[in-house]
ROKE-672014 format. One line per field, with one value per residue (C-alpha): residue number from 1; x, y, z. Coordinates in steps of 0.5 Angstrom, whole numbers, plus 2048, in hexadecimal, padded with zeros to 3 digits. Layout:
BEGIN
vofi	(NUM	...) $
X	(X	...) $
Y	(Y	...) $
Z	(Z	...) $
***
This chain:
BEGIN
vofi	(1	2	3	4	5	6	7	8	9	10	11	12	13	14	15	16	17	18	19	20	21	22	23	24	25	26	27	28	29	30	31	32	33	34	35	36	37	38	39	40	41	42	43	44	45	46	47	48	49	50	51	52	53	54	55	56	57	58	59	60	61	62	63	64	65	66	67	68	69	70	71	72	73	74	75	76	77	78	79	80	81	82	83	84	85	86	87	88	89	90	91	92	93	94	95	96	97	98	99	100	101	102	103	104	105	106	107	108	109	110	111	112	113	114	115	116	117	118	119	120	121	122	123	124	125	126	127	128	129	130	131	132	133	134	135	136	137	138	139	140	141	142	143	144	145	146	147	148	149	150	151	152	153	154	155	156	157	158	159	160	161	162	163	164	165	166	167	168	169	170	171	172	173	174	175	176	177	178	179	180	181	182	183	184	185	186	187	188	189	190	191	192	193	194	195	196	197	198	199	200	201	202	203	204	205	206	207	208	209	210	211	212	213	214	215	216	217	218	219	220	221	222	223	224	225	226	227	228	229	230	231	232	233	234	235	236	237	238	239	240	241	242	243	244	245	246	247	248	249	250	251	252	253	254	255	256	257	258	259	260	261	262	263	264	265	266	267	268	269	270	271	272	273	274	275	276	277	278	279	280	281	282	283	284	285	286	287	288	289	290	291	292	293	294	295	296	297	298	299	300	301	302	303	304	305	306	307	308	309	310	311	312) $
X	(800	805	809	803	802	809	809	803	806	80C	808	803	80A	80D	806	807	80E	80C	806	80A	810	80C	808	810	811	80E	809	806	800	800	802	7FD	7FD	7FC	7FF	804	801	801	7F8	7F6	7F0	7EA	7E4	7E4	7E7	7EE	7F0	7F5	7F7	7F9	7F5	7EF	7EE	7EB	7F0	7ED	7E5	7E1	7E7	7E6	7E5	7E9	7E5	7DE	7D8	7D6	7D6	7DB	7DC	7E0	7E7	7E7	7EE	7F0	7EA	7EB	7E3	7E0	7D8	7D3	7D3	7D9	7DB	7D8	7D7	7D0	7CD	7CD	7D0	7D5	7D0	7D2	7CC	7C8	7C0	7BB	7B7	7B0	7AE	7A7	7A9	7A8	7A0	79D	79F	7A6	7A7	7A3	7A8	7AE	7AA	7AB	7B2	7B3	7B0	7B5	7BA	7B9	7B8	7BE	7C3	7C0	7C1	7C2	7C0	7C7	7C7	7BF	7C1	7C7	7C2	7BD	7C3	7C7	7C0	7BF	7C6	7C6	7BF	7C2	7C9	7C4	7BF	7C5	7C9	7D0	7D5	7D5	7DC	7D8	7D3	7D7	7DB	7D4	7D2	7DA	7D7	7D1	7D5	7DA	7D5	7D1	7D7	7D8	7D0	7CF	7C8	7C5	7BE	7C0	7BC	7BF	7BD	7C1	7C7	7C6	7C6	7CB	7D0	7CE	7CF	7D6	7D8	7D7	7DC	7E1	7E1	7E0	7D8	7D6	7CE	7CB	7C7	7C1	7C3	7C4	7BE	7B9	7BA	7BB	7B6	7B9	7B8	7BD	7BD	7BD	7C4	7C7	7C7	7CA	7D0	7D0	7D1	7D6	7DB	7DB	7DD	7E0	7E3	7E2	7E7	7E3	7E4	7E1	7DD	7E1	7DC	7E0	7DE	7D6	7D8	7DA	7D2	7CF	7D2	7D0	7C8	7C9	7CC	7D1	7D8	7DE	7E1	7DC	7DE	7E5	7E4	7DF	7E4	7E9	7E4	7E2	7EA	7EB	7E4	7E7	7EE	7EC	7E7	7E1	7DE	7DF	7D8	7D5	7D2	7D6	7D1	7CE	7D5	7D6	7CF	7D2	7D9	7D5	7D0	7D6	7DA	7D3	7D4	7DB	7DB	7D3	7D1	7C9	7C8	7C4	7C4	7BE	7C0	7C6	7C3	7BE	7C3	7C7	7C0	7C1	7BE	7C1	7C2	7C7	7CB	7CA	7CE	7D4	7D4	7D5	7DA	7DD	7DD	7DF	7E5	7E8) $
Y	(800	804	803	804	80A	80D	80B	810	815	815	814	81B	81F	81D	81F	826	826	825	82A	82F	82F	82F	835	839	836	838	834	831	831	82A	829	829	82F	82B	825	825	820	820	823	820	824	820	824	82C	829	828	823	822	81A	818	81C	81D	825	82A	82F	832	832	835	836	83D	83A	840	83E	842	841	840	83B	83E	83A	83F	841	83D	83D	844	849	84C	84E	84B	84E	854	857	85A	862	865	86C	86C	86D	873	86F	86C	865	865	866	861	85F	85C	857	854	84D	84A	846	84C	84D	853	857	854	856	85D	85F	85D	861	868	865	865	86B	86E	86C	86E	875	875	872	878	87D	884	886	885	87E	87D	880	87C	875	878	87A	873	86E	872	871	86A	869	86C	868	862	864	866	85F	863	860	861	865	86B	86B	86C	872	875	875	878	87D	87F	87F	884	888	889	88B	890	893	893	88F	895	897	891	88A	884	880	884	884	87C	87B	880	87C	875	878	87C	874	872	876	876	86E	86F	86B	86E	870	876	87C	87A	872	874	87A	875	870	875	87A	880	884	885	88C	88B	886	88C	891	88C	88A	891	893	88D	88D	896	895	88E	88E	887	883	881	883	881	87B	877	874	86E	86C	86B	867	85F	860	863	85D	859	85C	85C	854	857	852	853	855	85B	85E	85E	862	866	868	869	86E	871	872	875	879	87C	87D	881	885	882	881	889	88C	885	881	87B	876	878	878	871	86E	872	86D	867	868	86A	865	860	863	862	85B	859	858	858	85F	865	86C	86B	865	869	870	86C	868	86F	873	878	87A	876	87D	87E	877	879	87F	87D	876	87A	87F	878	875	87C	87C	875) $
Z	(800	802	7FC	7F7	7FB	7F9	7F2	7F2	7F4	7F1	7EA	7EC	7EE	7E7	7E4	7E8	7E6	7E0	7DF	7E2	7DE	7D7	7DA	7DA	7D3	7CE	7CA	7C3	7C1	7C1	7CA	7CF	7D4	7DA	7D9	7D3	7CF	7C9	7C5	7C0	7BB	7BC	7B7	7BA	7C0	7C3	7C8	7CC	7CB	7D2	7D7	7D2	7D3	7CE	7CB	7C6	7C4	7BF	7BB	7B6	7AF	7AB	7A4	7A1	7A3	79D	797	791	78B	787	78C	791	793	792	792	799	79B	7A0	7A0	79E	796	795	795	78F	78C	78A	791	795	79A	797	798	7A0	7A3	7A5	7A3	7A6	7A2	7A1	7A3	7A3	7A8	7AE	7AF	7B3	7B9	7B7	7B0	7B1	7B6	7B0	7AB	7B0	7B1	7AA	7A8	7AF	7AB	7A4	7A8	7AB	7A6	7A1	7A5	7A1	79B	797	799	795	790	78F	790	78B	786	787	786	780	77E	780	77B	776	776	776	771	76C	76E	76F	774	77B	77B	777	77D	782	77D	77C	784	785	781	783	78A	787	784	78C	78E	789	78B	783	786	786	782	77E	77E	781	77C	777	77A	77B	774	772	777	773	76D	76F	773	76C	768	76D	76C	765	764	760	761	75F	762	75E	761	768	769	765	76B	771	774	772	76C	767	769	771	76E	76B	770	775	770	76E	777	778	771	773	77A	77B	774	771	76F	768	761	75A	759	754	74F	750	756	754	74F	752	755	74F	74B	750	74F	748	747	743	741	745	73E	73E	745	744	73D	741	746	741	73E	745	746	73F	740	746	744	73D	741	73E	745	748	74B	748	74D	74F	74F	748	746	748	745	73E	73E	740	73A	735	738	736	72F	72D	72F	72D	734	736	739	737	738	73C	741	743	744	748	74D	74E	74F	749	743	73C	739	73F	73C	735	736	739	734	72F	731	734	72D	729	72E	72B) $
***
């Protein structure tokens, strides 16, 4: 008994010895806080191998929370849209959403909280402002199919044009359409004002007196349309054979180059070189498809067709 005691005793004072000295020494992941031991990983847990404690559980899972197929591996976002310029707030504000689920006292208490929230998330007249422009905005750009990149662009603009007060006794929805059509050029896409106000709220004249205010005083970097930027979706409207595009362009450049097209209508331009390119390499396309592809009367491609043909 006396011997069994003993051995007892040493076996504890050695654990304490031990313990003690593991707790001076520095520590792996992978030894055990009270005995030393070595853990083993069990599902979110970790446990010691010789005296069964938990050292860790509930372990932080560091991935998103939510399924990508697209970049697992490299994309660094973990939750919420991402930061975009076409919202007022940059898109970091929060909403609260509608469910069927939630009946009486509760969902009508959601809806004052809802209505709270949307007050104070839009809490001058500036930021309604900016709300208005950017939904008109965004409608716009996905009305007119165009890339997300020239939405942002037009929602900077419209931003810079708020800053600059130029707002003032003009329509938003003008300067909504211009900022779209200034976004355009800039990108080089080409689309008309005609193409652009037939889509939007503002009238042609609303559209010119903000592009007007916002090429005065924020000094646009825009030039001429070239008429060989509307060629390739013309030629696309218009089934033409690749053969007769690139003819087009070249006519385009020559037309430009020559001065043919100076104080011309780029577009009327563009519709005039696919129809003469047409001609020359008998392909179908009358005077009156490419006027009506370009929105212009046949006697505007008449007319450069035949400088075009007197200049060869």
């Amino acid at each position: 008994m006396s011997e069994a005691r003993s051995t007892r005793a040493r076996s504890q004072g050695t654990r304490t010895t031990r313990a003690a000295n593991a707790r001076s020494e520095p520590r792996s992941r992978e030894e055990c806080p009270e005995c030393g031991g070595r853990t083993r990983a069990d599902d979110a847990e970790r446990v010691c191998a010789d005296c069964g404690l938990v050292v860790e559980a509930d372990r932080i899972d560091h991935g998103p929370e939510w399924r990508s197929f697209d970049d697992d591996d490299t994309n660094p976002e973990r939750t919420g849209a991402p930061i975009t310029r076409s919202r007022h707030d940059r898109g970091l504000s929060t909403e609260i959403g509608r469910s069927t689920r939630v009946k009486g006292r509760k969902r009508r208490r959601l809806a004052r909280m809802r209505t709270q929230h949307n007050r104070a998330r839009i809490s001058s007249k500036r930021d309604r402002n900016k709300v208005y422009a950017y939904t008109e905005i965004r409608r716009l750009t996905g009305v007119l199919e165009l890339p997300d990149s020239i939405r942002d662009t037009a929602c900077s603009l419209f931003d810079s044009a708020q800053s600059e007060s130029l707002l003032r006794g003009r329509s938003l929805e003008g300067f909504a359409a211009a900022c779209v059509y200034v976004a355009c050029r800039t990108a080089d896409v080409p689309r008309t004002v005609g193409e652009v106000c037939a889509e939007a709220k503002a009238t042609e004249d609303e559209h010119a007196a903000a592009f007007d205010a916002m090429n005065r005083e924020l000094g646009l970097p825009i030039g001429p349309t070239a008429p060989a930027e509307y060629l390739p979706r013309f030629a696309s409207e218009l089934d033409c054979p690749p053969a007769v595009e690139r003819r087009a362009t070249e006519l385009a450049e020559r037309a430009v180059s020559e001065g043919i097209a100076n104080g011309r209508n780029p577009v009327g331009v563009a519709a005039a070189c696919l129809y003469t390119a047409a001609r020359q390499l008998d392909a179908d396309c009358t005077q009156q498809d490419a006027a009506a592809v370009a929105d212009v009367t046949p006697v505007t491609v008449r007319r450069t067709y035949v400088e075009l043909t007197d200049s060869v």
